[in-house]
Each structure stands twice: as structure tokens, then as C-alpha cells.
C-alpha positions in Angstrom: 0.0 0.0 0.0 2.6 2.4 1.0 4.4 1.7 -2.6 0.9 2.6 -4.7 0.4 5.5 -2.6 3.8 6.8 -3.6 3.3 5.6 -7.5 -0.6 7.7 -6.9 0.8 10.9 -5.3 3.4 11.3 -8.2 0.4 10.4 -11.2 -1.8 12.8 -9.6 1.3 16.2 -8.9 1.9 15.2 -12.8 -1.6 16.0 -13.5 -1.9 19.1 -11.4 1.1 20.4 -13.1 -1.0 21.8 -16.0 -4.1 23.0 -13.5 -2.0 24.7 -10.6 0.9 25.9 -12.5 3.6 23.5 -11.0 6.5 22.7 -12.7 9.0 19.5 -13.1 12.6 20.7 -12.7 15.9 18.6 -13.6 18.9 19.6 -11.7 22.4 17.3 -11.3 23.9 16.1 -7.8 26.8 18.1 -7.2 30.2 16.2 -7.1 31.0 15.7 -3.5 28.0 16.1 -2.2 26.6 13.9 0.4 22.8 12.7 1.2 22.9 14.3 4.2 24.5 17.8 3.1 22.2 17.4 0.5 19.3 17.6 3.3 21.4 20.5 4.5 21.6 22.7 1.8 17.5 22.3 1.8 16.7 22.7 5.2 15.1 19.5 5.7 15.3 17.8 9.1 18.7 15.0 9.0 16.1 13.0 11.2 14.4 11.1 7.7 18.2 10.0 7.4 18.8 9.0 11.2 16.0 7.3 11.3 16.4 5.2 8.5 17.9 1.6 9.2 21.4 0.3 8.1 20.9 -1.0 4.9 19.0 1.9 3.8 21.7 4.6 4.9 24.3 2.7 3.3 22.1 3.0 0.0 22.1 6.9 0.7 25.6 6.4 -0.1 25.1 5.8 -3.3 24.2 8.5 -4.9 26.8 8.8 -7.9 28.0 12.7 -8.7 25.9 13.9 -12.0 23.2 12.2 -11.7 20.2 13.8 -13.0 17.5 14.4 -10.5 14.1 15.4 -10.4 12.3 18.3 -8.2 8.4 19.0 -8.9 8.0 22.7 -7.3 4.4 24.2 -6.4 3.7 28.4 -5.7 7.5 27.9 -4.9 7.3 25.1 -2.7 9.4 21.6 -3.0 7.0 19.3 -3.1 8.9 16.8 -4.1 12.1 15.0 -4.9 13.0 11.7 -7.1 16.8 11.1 -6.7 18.3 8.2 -8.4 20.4 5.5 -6.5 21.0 3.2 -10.0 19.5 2.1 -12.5 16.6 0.3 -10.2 16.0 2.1 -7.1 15.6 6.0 -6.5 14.6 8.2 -3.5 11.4 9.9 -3.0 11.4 12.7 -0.6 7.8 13.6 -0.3 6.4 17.1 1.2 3.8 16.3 4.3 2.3 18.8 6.4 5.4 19.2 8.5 8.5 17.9 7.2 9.3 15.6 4.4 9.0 11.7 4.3 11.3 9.6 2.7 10.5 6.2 0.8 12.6 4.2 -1.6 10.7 2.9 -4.8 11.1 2.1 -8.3 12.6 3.9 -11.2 10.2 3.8 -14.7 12.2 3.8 -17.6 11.5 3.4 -21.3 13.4 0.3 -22.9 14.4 0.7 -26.7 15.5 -2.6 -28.3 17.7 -1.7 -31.2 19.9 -3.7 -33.4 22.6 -2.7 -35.5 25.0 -3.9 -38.7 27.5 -2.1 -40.2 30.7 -2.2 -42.5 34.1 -1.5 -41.4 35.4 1.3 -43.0 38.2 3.3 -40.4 38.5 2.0 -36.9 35.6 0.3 -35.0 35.0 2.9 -32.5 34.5 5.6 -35.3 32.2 3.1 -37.3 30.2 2.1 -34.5 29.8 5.4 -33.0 29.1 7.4 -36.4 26.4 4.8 -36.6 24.9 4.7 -32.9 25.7 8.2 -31.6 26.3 6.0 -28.9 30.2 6.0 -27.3 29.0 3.9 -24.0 27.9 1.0 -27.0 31.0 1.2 -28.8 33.4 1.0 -25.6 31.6 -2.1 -24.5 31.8 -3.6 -27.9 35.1 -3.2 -27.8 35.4 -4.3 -24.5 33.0 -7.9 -25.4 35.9 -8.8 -28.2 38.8 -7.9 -26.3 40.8 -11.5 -27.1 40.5 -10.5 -31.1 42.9 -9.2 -32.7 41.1 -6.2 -34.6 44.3 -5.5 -37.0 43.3 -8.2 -38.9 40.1 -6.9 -39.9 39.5 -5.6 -43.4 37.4 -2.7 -45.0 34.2 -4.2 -45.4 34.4 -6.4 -42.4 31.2 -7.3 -41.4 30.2 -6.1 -37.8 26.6 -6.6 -35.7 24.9 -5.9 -32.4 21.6 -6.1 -30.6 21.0 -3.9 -27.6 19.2 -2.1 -25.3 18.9 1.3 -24.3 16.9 3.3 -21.6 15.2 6.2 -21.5 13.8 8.5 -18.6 11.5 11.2 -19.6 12.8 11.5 -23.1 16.7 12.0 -21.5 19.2 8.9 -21.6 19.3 6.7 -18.8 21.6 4.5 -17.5 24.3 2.1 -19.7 23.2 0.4 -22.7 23.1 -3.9 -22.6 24.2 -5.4 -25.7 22.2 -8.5 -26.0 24.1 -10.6 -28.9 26.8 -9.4 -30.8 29.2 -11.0 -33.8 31.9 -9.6 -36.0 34.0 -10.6 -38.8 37.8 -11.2 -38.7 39.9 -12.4 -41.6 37.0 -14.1 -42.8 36.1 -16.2 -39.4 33.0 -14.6 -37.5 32.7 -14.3 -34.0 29.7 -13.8 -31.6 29.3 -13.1 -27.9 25.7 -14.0 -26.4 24.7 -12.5 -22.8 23.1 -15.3 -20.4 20.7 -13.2 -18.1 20.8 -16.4 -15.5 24.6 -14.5 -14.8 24.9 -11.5 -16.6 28.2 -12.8 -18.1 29.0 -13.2 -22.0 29.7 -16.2 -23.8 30.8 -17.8 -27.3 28.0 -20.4 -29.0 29.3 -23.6 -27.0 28.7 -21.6 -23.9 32.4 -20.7 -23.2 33.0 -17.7 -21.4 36.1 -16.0 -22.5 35.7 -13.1 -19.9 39.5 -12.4 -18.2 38.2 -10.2 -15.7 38.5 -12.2 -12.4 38.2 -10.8 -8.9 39.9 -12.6 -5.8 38.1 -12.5 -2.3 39.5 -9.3 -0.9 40.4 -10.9 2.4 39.9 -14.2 4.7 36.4 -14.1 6.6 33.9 -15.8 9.4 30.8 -15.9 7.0 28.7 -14.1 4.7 27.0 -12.1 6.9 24.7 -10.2 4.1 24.3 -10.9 0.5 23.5 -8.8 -2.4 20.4 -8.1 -4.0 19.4 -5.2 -6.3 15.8 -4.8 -4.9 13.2 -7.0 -3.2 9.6 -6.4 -1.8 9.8 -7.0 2.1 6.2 -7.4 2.5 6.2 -7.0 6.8 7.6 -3.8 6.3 5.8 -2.8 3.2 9.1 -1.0 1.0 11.8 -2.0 -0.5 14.9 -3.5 0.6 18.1 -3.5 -1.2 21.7 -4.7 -0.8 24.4 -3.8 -3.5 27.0 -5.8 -2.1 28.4 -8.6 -0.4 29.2 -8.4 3.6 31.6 -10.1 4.8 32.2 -10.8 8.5 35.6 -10.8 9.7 37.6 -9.8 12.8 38.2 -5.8 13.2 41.7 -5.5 12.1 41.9 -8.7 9.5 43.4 -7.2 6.3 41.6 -6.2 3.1 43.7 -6.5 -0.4 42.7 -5.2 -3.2 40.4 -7.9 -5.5 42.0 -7.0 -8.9 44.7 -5.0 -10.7 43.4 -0.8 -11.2 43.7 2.5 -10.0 42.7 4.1 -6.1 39.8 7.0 -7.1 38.6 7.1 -3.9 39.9 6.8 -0.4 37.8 8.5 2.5 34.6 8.6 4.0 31.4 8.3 2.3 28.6 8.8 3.9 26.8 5.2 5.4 30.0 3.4 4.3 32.1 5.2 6.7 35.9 4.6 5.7 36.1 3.2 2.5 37.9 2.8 -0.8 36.7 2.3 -4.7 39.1 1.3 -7.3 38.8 1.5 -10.9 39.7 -1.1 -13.0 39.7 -1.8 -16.7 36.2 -2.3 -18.9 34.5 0.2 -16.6 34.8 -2.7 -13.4 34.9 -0.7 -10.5 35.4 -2.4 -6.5 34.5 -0.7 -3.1 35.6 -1.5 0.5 33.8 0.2 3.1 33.3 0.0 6.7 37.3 0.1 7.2 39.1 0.3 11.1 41.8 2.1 9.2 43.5 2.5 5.6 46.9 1.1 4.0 49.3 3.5 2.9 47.9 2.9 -0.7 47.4 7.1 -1.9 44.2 8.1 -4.3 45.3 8.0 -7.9 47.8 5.0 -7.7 47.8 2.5 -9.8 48.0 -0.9 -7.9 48.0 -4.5 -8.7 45.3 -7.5 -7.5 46.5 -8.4 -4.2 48.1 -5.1 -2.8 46.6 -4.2 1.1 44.2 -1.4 0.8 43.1 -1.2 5.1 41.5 -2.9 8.0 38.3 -4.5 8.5 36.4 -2.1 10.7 32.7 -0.9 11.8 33.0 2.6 10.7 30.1 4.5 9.2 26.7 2.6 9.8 27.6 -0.8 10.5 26.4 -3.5 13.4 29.7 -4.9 13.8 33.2 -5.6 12.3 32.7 -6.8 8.6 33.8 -6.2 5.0 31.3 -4.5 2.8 32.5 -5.3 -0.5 30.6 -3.9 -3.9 31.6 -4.4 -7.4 30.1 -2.2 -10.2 29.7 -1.8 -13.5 29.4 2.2 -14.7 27.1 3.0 -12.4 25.3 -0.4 -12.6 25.6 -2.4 -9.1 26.7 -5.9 -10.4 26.8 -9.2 -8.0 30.9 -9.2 -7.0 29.9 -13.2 -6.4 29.6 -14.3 -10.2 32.9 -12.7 -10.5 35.1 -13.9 -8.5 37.4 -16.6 -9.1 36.0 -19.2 -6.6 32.8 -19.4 -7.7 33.8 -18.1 -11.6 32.8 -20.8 -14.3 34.0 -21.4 -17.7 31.7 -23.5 -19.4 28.1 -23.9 -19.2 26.2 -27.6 -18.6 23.4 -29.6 -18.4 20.2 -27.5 -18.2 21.8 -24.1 -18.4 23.5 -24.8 -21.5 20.5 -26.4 -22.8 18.7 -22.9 -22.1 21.3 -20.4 -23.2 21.3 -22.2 -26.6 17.4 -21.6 -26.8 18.8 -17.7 -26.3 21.6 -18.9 -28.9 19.3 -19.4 -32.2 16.7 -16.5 -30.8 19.3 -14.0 -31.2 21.5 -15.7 -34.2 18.2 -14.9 -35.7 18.2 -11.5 -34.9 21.9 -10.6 -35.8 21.3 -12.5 -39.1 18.4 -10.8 -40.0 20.2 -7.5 -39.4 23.4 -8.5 -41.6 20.8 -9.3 -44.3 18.9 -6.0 -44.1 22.2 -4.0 -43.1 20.3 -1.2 -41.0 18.8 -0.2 -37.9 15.8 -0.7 -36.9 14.3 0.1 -33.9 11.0 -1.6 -31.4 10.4 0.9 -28.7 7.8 -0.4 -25.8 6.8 1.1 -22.5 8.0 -1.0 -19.3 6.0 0.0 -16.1 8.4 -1.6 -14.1 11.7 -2.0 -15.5 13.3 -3.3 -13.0 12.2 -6.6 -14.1 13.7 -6.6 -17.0 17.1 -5.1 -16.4 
């Protein structure tokens, strides 16, 4: 109930915009700005944030710089504000008689499903882009074929991918998903199929050829938490979300980093309390938060897979010592535990290699049917609740 009414009060401000002369602004989060500065800077009471439990004041965390957020204003009056978290969940702060209320609910987004074919003619990046408009789609192209060695490709080369992008309000929205994708190399084609069971790639015989592999950051107890993009807790009637894996571990045991990249962020953040985020290549980025206390690793240096990056710790909002550990992709919170290397597999079989070649002839179907047509075209359709689909 408290969902729908949250879903009815922004149908029916929508409506009112025309009759009372309200109107729908778009504004970006400021870099380095923090949920609760944020409640700050708009003299709204910290008390919706203190009162909030763990799990959701770590997902106040969050908030990534630039985002673009929404704020409906009445006769000069904030009534309300939807602030994206990721691709799934965003933050309604709702105007009441006194004060604001604060609820976490969906994000509606349009889903475009597009496919593409093209010919080389300069590099692939150019081609694809030139075609697209689209640099996010070209990049991860690029990325999906990494083991290929493009200099072999010729002018005429053929090239081919199906995806999906997302809108919000008309604006882009999040990453785009390549679905299927093949391409053409000294006459041998190539094709990369995503299984949605994992959200990894692999070839037609259900190989996975992805070399990205994360270690365990450090020895623990348990998993205290696991992760989980969103789920209806139907006691407490909201949603519940964990974007990371907890591990519990004594307050001192030492955290390395999971894989080879650069430090962009050492300090505190918000719920997290100490952490650290490192970037690593294809747009794979790790965090480590709650830490007791950092290693001498410095922001902007480059380190390898296995170098000490602090102590587990209970800083921030946290129950007890434990490793919050969170593995992302752009801005897209991704399950750390189908990447790392204990659990990693290689090869699909039995059942779910039965299914992924059922997704195996739908989308060969798809990419051949663009290669015969050689254009774009485009089926647009209305999800009411994306995050089903994504």
C-alpha cells in the first residue's frame, strides 16, 4: 500500500502540473555532495536519514556525482524530490504537512530494443559510434571482443549488435546492454551471447572467455549479508536493497585489493564510513567500506590485484566488524559473487547450457536478419516496471 500510494501521489502532482501551475525541474547532484549535506543545503530535518535503518543509509551512499535528479515545485514550494540511486531504485522525498517523508521505490524507464550492422570502413570505435551516436555502446563492444585481434580486420568487415537502451523522460538513462553481438575477422566470425541467468557473456558452445577475475578481498567468518538489487519486504511494506556482499571478519583482519586498477577514492562516504573504490579496466569498478583504518595505498595510484588497501572495521553505519565489499559496472551495481574466481565458471552444462542455446538461435536470428537487411531498426515499448527486466 505504501508503494501505490507513492506511485498515486506522483500520477496525480503530474496532472496538477497543468491546472495549478507546478512545474517539473531537472537539476544534477553536485560532485561531492553527500545525502545528508544534500538535506542541508534544503533545510530538511537530517532526522528522515537518522532514522532510517542500516541497509537503507548505506544505499544513501550511493548517490553517484551527476546524476540527473528530479524536483516538482508548487507556488514555490518543493513538493517533491526523485533522486536516483542506480538504474533500479531512486529516493522519493515527499512534502507532508510538517516535514518531508522519505521512501525508496522504483525507477520507470523506457526500454528501446535496437539492433545494429554495419561495415568496417576506419576503426571500429569511429564506425560504431558514427552509426549509434552512442560511445557507451561502442566502448563495450570493444570491451566484449577484447581476445580478437582487430588488426586483422579488413574494410568491409562485417560487424553486428543487438541492444538495449533506456530512457527516462525523453533524456538517456543509465548504460546500454548489448544483448548478442558477432563480427568478422579475416573471414572467421565471432559472436558473444549475454546469459541473463549470470549477466556474463559467452561464445555459441557456452564458453565464457571473460579475463576479468576478482579474488576474495580478504579471509572471513561468513557471509554475513548478501546482495540483491531490490526486493519487496512485504512486513515492512518497501523495498529493501543490498548492493554488495558483507563479509564478517575480525576488526583488524586485512583487506587487499580484488583486482589490478587505480585508487579513485579513499575517505569517508557517507553510510559506508571509511572506504575505498578502485577503478579497474572495462568500466569494473570495487568498493571496500566499513574500514578500522586505511593502508598506505594514496588516491590516484595505480595498484596490482593483491596489494593491502586497510583494515576491517565498523565505521560508518555498521552493526559490527565486517567487509562490505561492492563491485560495479558504470554505475550499474553488479553481484561481486559471479565474479570472483572461486565461484567463476567457464563453461556452461546440463540444463543451463540447454537454455542459453534456446537464447543462442533466438538472437542468431536476430543478428542475421540485421546483416541481411544492413540497417537499424528500432522496437520501442513502454516497461512499467523495468526493473524486471534489467
Amino acid at each position: 500500500m505504501r508503494l501505490k500510494n507513492s506511485f498515486l501521489f506522483i500520477v496525480l502532482f503530474f496532472f496538477t502540473t497543468s491546472l495549478y501551475g507546478s512545474k517539473l525541474e531537472y537539476r544534477s547532484w553536485p560532485k561531492g555532495e553527500s545525502f545528508l549535506l544534500f538535506l542541508k543545503h534544503k533545510n530538511i530535518s537530517k532526522d528522515i536519514y537518522y532514522n532510517l535503518d542500516d541497509s537503507d543509509k548505506q544505499l544513501c551512499a550511493e548517490i553517484v556525482a551527476g546524476v540527473r535528479y528530479e524536483v516538482l515545485v508548487e507556488n514555490n514550494i518543493t513538493k517533491q524530490y526523485l533522486i536516483p540511486i542506480n538504474h533500479k531504485i531512486q529516493i522519493h522525498l515527499r512534502k507532508e504537512d510538517i516535514g518531508y517523508s522519505i521512501d525508496f521505490i522504483p525507477i520507470v524507464v523506457k526500454e528501446h530494443q535496437k539492433s545494429v550492422s554495419l561495415k568496417l570502413k576506419t576503426t571500429l570505435f569511429s564506425d560504431i559510434y558514427t552509426k549509434t551516436k552512442n560511445k557507451a555502446l561502442a566502448a563495450q563492444f570493444i570491451s566484449l571482443f577484447r581476445g580478437i585481434n582487430f588488426k586483422k580486420m579488413k574494410l568491409d568487415d562485417k560487424i553486428s549488435i543487438n541492444f538495449n537502451t533506456y530512457t527516462r523522460d525523453g533524456k538517456t538513462f543509465a548504460w546500454p546492454r548489448i544483448i548478442s553481438a558477432s563480427i568478422e575477422v579475416g573471414k572467421k566470425r565471432y559472436y558473444q551471447y549475454l546469459n541473463p541467468k549470470d549477466e556474463r557473456y559467452y561464445d555459441k558452445k557456452g564458453v565464457s572467455k571473460s579475463n576479468f577475475f576478482l579474488k576474495v578481498p580478504l579471509k572471513y567468518k561468513r557471509i554475513s549479508s548478501g546482495f540483491t538489487y531490490r526486493r519487496w519486504h512485504p512486513i515492512l511494506k518497501k523495498y529493501r536493497a543490498h548492493h554488495g556482499i558483507d563479509y564478517a571478519a575480525p576488526r583488524g583482519r586485512r583487506i587487499y585489493a580484488s583486482g589490478t586498477g587505480k585508487i579513485i577514492f579513499k575517505g569517508r562516504k557517507g553510510g559506508y564510513g571509511k572506504t575505498v573504490i578502485i577503478q579497474h579496466k572495462h568500466g569494473f569498478k570495487t568498493l571496500y567500506a566499513h574500514m578500522d583504518r586505511y593502508s598506505r595505498a594514496k588516491r590516484g595510484q595505480h595498484i596490482k590485484q593483491g596489494t593491502l588497501v586497510g583494515y576491517v572495521g565498523s565505521t560508518g553505519v555498521s552493526t559490527g566488524p565486517h567487509l562490505h565489499f561492492g563491485l560495479y559496472k558504470g554505475s550499474r551495481a553488479i553481484n561481486p559473487a559471479n565474479r570472483v574466481k572461486r565461484v567463476i565458471k567457464t563453461k556452461l552444462r546440463g540444463k543451463q547450457l540447454v537454455a542459453f542455446q534456446k537464447i543462442v538461435k533466438t538472437q542468431d536470428d536476430i543478428l542475421q536478419k540485421v546483416i541481411e537487411e544492413n540497417k537499424k531498426y528500432d522496437i520501442s515499448k513502454d516497461i512499467k516496471n523495468s526493473c524486471e527486466r534489467l
